[in-house]
PDB file of N, H, CA, C and O in Angstrom:
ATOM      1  N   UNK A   1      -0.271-177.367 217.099  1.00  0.00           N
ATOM      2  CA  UNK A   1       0.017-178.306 218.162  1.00  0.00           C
ATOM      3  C   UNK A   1       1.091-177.726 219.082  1.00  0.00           C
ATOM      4  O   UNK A   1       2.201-177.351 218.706  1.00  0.00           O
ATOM      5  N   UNK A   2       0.658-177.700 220.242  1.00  0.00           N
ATOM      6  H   UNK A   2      -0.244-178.005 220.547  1.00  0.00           H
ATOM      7  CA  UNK A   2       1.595-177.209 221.542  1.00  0.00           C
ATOM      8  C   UNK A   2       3.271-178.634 221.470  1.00  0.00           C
ATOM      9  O   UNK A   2       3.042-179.817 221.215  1.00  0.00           O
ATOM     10  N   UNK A   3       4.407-178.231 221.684  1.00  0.00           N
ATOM     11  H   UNK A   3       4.592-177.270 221.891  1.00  0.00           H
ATOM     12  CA  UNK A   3       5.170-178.414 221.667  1.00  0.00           C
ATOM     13  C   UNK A   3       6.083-177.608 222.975  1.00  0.00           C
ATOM     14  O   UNK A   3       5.974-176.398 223.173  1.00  0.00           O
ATOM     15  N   UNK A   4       7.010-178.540 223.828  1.00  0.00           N
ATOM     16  H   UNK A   4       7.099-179.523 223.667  1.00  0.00           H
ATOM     17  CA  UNK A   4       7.561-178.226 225.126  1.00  0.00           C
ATOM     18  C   UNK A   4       8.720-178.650 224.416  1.00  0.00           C
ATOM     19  O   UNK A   4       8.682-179.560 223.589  1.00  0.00           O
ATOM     20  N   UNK A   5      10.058-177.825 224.805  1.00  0.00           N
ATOM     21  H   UNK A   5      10.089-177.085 225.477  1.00  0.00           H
ATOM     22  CA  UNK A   5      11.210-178.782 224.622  1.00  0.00           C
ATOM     23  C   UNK A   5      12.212-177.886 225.104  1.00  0.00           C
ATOM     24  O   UNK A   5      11.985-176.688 224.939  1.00  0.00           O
ATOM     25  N   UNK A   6      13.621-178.331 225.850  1.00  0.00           N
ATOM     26  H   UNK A   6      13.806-179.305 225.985  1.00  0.00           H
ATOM     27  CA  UNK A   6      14.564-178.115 226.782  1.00  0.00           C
ATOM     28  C   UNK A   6      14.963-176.878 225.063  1.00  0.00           C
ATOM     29  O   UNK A   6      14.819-177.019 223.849  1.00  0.00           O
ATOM     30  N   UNK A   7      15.472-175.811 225.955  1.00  0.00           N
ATOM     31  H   UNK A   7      15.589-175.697 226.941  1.00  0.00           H
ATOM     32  CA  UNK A   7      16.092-174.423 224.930  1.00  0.00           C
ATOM     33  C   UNK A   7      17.269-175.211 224.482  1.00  0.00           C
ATOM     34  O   UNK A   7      17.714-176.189 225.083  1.00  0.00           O
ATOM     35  N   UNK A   8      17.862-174.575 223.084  1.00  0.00           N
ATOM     36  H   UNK A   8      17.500-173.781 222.596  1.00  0.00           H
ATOM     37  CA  UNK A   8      19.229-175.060 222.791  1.00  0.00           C
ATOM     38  C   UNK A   8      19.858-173.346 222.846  1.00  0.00           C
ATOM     39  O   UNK A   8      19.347-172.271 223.159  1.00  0.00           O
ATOM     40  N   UNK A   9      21.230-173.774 222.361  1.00  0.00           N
ATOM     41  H   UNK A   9      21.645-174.647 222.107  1.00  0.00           H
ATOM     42  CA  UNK A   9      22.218-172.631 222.032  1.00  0.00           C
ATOM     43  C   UNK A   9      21.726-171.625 221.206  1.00  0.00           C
ATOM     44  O   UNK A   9      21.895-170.418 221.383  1.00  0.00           O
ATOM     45  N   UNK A  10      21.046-172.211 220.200  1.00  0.00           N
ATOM     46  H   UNK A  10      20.909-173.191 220.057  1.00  0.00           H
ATOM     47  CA  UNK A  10      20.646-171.218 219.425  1.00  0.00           C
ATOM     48  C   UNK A  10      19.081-170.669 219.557  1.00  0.00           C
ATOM     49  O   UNK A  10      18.654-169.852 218.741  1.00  0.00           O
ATOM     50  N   UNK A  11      18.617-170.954 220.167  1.00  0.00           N
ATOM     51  H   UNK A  11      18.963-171.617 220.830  1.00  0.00           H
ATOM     52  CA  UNK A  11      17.267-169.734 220.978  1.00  0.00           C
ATOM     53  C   UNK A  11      17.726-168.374 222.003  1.00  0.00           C
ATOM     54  O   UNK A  11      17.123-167.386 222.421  1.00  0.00           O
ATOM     55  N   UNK A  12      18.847-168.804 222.122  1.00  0.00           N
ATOM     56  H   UNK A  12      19.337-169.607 221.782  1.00  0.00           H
ATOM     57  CA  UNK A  12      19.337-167.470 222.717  1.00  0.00           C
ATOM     58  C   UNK A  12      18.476-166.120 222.283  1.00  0.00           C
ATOM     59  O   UNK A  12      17.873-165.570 223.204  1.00  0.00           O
ATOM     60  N   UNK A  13      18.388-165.644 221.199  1.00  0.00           N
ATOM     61  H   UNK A  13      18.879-166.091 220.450  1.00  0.00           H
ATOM     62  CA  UNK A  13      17.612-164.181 220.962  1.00  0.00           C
ATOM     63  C   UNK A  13      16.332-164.395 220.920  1.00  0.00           C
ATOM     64  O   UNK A  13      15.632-163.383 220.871  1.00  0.00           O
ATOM     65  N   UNK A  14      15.742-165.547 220.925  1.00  0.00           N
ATOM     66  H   UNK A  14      16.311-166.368 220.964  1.00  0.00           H
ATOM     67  CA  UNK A  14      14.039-165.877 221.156  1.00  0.00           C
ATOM     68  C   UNK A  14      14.245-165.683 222.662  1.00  0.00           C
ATOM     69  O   UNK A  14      13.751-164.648 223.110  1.00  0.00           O
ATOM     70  N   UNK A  15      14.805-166.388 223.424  1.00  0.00           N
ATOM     71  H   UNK A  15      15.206-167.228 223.060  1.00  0.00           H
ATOM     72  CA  UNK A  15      14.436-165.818 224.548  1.00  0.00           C
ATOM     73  C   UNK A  15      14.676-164.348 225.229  1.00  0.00           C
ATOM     74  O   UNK A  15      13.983-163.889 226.137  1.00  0.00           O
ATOM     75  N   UNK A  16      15.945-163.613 224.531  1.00  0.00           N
ATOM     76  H   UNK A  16      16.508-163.985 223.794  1.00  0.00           H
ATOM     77  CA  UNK A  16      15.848-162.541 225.281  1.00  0.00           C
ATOM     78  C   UNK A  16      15.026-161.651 224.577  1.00  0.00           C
ATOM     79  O   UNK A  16      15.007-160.517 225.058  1.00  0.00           O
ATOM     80  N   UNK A  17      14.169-161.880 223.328  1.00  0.00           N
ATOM     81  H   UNK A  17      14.185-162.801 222.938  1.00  0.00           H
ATOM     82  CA  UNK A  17      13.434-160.977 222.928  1.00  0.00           C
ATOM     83  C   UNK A  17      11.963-161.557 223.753  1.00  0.00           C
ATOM     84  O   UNK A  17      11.029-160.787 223.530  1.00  0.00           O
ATOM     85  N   UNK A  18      11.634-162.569 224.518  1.00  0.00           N
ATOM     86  H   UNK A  18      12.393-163.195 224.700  1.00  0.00           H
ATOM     87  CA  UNK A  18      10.995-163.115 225.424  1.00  0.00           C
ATOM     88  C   UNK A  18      10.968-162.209 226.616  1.00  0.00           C
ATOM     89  O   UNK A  18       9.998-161.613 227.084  1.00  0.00           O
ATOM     90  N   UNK A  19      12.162-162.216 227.005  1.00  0.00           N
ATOM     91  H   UNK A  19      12.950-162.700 226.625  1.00  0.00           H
ATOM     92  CA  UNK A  19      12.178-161.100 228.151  1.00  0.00           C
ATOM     93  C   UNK A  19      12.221-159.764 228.347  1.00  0.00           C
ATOM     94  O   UNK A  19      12.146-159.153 229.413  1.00  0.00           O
ATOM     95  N   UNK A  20      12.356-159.325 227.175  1.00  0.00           N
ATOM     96  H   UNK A  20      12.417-159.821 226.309  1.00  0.00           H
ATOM     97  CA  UNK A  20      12.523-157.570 226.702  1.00  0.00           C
ATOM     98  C   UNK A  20      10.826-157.288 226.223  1.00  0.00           C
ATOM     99  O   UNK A  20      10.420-156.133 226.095  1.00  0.00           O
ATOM    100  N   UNK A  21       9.986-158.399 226.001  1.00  0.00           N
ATOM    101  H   UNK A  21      10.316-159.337 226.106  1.00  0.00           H
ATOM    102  CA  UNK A  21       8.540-158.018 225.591  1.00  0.00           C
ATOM    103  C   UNK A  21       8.259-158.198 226.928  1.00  0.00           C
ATOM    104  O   UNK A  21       7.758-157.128 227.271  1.00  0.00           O
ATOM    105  N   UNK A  22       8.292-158.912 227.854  1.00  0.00           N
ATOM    106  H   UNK A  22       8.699-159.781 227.575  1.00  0.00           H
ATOM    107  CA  UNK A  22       7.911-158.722 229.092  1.00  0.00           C
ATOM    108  C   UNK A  22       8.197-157.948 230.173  1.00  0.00           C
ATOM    109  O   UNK A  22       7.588-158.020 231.240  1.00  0.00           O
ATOM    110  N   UNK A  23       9.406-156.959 229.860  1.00  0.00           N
ATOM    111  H   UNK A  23       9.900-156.900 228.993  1.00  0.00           H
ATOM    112  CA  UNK A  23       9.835-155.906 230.194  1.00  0.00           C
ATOM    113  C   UNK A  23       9.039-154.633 229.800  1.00  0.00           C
ATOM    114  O   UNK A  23       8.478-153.804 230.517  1.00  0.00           O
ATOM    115  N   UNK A  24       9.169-154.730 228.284  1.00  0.00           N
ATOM    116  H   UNK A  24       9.625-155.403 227.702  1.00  0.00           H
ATOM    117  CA  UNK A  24       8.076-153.665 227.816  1.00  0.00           C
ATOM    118  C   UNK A  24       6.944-153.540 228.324  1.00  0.00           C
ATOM    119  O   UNK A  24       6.574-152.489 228.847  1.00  0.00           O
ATOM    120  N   UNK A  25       5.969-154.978 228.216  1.00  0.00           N
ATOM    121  H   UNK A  25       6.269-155.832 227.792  1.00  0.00           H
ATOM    122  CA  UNK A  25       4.602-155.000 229.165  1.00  0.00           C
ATOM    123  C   UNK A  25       4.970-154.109 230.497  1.00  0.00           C
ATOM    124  O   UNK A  25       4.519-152.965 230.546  1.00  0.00           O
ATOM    125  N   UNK A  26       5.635-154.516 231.389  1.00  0.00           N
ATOM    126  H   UNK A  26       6.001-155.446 231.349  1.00  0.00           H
ATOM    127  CA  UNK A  26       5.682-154.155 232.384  1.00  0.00           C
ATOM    128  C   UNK A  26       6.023-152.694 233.032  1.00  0.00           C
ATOM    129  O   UNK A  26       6.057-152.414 234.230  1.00  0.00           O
ATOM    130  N   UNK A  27       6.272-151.819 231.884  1.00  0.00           N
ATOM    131  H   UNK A  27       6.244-152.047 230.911  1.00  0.00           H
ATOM    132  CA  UNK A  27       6.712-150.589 231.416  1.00  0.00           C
ATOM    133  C   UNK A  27       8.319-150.600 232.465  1.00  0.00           C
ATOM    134  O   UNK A  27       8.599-149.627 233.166  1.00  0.00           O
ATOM    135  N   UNK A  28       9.040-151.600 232.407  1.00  0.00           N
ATOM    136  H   UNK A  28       8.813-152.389 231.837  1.00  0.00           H
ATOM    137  CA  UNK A  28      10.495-151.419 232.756  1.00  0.00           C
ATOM    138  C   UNK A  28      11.462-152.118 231.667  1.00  0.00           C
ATOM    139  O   UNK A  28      12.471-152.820 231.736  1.00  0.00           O
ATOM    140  N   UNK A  29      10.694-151.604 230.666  1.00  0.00           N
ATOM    141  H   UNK A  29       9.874-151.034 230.610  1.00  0.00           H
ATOM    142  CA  UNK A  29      12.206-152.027 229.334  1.00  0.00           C
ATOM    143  C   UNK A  29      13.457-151.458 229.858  1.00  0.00           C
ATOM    144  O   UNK A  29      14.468-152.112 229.603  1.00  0.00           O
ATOM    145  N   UNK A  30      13.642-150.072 230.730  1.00  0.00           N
ATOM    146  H   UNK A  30      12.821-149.540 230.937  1.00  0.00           H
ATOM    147  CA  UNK A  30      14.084-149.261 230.766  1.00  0.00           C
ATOM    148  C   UNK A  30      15.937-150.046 231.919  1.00  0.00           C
ATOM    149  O   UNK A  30      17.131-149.809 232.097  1.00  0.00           O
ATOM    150  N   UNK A  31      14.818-151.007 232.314  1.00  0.00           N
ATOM    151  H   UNK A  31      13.848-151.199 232.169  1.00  0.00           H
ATOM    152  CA  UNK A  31      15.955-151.962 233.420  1.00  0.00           C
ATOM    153  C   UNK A  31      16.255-153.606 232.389  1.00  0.00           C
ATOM    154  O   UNK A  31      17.234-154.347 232.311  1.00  0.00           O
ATOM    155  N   UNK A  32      15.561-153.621 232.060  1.00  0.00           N
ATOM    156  H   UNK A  32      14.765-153.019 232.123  1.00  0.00           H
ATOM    157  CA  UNK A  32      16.703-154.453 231.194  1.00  0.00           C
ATOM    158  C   UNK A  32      17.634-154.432 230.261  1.00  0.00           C
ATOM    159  O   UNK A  32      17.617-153.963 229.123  1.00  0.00           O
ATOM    160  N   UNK A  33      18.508-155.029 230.901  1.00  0.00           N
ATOM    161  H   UNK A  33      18.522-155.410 231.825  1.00  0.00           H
ATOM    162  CA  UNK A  33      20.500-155.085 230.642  1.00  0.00           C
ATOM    163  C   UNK A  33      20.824-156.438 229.812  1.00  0.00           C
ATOM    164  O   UNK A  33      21.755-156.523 229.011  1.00  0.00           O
ATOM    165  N   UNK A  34      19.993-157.400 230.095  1.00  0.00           N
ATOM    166  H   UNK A  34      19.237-157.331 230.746  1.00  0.00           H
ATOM    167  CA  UNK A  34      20.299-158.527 229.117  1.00  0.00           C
ATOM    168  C   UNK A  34      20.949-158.294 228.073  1.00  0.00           C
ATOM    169  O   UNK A  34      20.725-157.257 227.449  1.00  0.00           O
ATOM    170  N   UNK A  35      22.030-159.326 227.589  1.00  0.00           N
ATOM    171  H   UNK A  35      22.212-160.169 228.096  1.00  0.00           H
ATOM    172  CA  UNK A  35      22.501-159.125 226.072  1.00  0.00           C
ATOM    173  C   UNK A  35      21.931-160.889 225.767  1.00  0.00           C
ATOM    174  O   UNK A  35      21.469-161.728 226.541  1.00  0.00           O
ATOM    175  N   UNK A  36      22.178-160.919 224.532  1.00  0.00           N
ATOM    176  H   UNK A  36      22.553-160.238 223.904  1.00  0.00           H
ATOM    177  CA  UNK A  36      21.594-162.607 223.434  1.00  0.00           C
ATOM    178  C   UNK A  36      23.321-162.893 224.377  1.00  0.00           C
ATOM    179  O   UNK A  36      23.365-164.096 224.635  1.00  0.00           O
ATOM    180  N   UNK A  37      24.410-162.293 224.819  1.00  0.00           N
ATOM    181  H   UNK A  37      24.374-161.315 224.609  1.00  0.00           H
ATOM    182  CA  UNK A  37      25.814-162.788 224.960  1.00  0.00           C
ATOM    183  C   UNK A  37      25.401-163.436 226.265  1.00  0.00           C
ATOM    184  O   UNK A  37      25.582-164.650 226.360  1.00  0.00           O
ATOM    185  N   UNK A  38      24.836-162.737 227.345  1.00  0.00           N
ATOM    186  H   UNK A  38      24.690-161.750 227.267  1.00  0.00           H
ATOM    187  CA  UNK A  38      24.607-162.982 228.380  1.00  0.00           C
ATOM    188  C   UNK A  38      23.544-164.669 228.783  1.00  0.00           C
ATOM    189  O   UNK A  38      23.666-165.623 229.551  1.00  0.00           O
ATOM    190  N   UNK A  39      22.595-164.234 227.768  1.00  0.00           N
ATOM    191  H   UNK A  39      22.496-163.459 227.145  1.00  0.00           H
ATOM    192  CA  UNK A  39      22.186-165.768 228.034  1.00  0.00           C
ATOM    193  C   UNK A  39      22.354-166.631 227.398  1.00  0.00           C
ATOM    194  O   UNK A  39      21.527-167.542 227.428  1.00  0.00           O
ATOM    195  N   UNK A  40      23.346-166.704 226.661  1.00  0.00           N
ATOM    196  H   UNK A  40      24.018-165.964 226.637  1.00  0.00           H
ATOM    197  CA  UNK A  40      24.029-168.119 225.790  1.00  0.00           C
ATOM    198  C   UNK A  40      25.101-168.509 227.136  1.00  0.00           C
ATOM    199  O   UNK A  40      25.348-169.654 227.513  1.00  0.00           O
ATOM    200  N   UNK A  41      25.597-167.361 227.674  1.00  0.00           N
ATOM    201  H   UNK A  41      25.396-166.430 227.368  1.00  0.00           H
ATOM    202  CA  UNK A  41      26.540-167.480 228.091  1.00  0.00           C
ATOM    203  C   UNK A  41      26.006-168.328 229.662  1.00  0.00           C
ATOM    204  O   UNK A  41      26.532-169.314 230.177  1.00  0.00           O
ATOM    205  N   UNK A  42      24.814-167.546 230.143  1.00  0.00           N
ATOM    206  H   UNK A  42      24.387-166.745 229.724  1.00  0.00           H
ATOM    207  CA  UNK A  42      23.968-168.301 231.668  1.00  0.00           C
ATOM    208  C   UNK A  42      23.535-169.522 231.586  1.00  0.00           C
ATOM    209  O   UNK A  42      23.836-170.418 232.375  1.00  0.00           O
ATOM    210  N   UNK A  43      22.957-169.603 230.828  1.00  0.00           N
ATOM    211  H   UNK A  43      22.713-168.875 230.188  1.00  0.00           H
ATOM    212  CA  UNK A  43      22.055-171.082 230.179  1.00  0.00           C
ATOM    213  C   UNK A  43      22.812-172.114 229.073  1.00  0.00           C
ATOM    214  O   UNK A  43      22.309-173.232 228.962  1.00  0.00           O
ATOM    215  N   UNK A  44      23.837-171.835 228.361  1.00  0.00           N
ATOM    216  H   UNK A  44      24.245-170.927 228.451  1.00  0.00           H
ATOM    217  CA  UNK A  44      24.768-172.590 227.759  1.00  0.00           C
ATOM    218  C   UNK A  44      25.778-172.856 227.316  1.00  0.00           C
ATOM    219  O   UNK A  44      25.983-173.552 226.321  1.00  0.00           O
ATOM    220  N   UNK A  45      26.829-172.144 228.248  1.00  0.00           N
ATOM    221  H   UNK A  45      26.662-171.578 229.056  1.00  0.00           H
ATOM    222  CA  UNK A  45      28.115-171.530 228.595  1.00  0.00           C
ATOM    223  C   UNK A  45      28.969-173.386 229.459  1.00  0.00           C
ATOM    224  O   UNK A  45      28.452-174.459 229.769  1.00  0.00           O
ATOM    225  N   UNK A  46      30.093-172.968 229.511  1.00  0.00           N
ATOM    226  H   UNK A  46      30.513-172.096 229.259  1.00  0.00           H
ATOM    227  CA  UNK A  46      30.843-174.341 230.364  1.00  0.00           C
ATOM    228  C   UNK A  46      30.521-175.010 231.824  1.00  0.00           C
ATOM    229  O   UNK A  46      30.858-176.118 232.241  1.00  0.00           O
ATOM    230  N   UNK A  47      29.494-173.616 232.694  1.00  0.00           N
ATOM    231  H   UNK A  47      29.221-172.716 232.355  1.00  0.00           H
ATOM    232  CA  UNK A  47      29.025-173.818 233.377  1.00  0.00           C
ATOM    233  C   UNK A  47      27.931-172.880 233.354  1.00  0.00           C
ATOM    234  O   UNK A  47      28.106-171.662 233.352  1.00  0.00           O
ATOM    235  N   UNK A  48      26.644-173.520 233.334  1.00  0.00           N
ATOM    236  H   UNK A  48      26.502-174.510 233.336  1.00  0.00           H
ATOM    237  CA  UNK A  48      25.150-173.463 232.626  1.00  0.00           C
ATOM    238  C   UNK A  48      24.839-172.923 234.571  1.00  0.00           C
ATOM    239  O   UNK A  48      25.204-173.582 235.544  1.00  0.00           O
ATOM    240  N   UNK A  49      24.305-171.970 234.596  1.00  0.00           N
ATOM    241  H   UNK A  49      24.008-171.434 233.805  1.00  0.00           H
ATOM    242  CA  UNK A  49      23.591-170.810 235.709  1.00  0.00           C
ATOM    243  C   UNK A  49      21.833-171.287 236.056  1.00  0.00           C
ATOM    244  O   UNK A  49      21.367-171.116 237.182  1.00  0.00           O
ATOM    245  N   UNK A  50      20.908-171.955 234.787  1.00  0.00           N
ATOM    246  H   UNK A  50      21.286-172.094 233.871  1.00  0.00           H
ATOM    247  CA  UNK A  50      20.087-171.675 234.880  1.00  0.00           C
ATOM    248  C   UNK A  50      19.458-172.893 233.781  1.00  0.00           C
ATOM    249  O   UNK A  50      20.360-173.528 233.236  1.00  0.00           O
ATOM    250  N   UNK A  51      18.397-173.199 233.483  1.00  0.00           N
ATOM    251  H   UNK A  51      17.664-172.683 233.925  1.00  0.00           H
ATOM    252  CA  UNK A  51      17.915-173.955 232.197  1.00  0.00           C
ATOM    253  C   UNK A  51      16.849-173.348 231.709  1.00  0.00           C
ATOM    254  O   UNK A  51      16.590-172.415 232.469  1.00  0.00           O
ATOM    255  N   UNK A  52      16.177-173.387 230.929  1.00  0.00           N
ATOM    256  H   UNK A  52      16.387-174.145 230.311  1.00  0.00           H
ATOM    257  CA  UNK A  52      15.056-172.902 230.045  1.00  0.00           C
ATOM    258  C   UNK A  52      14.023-174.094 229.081  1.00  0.00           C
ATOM    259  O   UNK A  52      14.533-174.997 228.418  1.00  0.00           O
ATOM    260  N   UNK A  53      13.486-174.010 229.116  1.00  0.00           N
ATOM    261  H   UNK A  53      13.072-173.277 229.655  1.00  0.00           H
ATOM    262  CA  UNK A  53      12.314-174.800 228.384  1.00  0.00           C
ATOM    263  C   UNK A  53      11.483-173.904 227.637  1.00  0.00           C
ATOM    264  O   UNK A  53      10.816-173.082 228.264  1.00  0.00           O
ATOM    265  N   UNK A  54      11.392-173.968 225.580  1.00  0.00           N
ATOM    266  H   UNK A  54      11.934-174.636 225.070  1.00  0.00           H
ATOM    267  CA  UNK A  54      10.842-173.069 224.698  1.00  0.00           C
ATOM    268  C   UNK A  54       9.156-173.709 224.654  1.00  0.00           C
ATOM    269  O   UNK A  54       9.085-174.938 224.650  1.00  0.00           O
ATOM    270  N   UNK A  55       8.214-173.155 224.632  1.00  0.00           N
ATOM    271  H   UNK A  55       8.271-172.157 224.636  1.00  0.00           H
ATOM    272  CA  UNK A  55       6.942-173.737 224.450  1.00  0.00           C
ATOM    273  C   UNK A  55       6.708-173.292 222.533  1.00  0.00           C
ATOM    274  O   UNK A  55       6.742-172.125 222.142  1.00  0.00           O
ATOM    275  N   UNK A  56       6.507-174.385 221.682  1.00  0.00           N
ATOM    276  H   UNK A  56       6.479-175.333 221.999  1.00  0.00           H
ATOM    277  CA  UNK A  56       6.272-173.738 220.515  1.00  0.00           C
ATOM    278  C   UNK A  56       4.665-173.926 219.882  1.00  0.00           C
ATOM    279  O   UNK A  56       3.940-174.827 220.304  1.00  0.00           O
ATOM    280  N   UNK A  57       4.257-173.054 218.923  1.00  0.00           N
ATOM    281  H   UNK A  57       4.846-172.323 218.581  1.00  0.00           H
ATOM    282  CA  UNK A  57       2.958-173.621 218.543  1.00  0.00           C
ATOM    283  C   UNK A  57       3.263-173.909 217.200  1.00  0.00           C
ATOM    284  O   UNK A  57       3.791-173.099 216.438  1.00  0.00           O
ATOM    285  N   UNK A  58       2.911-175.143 216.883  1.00  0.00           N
ATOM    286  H   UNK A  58       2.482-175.801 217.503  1.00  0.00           H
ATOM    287  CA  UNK A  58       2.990-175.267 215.206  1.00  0.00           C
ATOM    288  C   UNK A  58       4.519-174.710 214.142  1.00  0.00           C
ATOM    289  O   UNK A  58       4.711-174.053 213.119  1.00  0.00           O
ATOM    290  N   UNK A  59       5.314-175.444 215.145  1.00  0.00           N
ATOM    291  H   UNK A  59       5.158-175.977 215.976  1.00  0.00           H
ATOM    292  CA  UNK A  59       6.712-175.003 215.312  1.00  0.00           C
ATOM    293  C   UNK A  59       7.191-173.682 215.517  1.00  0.00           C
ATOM    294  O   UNK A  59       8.231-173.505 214.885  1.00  0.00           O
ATOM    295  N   UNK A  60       6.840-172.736 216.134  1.00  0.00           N
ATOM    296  H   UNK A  60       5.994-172.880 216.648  1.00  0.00           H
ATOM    297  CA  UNK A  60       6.764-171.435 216.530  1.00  0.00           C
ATOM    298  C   UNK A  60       6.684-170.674 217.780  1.00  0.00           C
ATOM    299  O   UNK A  60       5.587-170.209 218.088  1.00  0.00           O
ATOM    300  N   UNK A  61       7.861-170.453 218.666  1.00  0.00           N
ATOM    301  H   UNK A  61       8.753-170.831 218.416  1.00  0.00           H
ATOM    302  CA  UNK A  61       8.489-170.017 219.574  1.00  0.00           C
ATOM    303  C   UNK A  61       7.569-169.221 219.853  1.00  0.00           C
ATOM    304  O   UNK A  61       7.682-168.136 219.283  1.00  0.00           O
ATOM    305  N   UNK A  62       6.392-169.374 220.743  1.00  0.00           N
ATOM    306  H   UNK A  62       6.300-170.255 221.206  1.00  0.00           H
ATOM    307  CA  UNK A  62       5.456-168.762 221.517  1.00  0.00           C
ATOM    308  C   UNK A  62       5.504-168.131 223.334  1.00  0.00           C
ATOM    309  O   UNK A  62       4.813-167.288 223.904  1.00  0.00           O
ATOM    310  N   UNK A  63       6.758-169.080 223.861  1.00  0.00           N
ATOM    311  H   UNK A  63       7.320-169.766 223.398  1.00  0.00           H
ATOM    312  CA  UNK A  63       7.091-168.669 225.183  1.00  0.00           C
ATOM    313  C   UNK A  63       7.855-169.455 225.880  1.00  0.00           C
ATOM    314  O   UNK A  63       8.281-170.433 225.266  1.00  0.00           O
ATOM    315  N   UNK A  64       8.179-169.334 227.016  1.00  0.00           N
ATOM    316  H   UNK A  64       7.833-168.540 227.515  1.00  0.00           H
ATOM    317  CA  UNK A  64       9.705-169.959 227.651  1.00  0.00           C
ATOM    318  C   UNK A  64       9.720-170.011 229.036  1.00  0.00           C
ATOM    319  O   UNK A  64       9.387-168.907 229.465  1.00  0.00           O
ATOM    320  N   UNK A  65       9.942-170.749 229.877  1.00  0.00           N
ATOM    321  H   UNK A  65      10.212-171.647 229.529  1.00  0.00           H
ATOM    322  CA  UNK A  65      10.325-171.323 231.278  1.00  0.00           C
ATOM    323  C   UNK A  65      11.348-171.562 231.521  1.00  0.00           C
ATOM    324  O   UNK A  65      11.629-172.013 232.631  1.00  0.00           O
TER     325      UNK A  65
END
């Protein structure tokens, strides 16, 4: 069952391993700089940069908005 729900603090490394596989696809792993520090810190830091939404399947972190 598909499941939508707002990211918390602790998806931080689901998502940047989200964005480092889509880097790889894209053959520019080579430009991503992201750290797991960086987007705890963008998305759930004292002042939040950005929001995220995890899509899961069958409770299982499948992709992210």
């Amino acid at each position: 069952m598909l499941r939508l729900r707002p990211a918390e603090a602790g998806d931080s490394a689901t998502i940047l391993r989200f964005i480092q596989e889509l880097a790889e696809y894209e053959k520019l792993r080579h430009e991503c700089v992201a750290t797991e520090q960086d987007i705890a810190k963008h998305l759930f830091g004292t002042t939040p940069k950005a929001e995220a939404v995890l899509a899961e399947w069958d409770g299982e972190a499948v992709g992210f908005a």
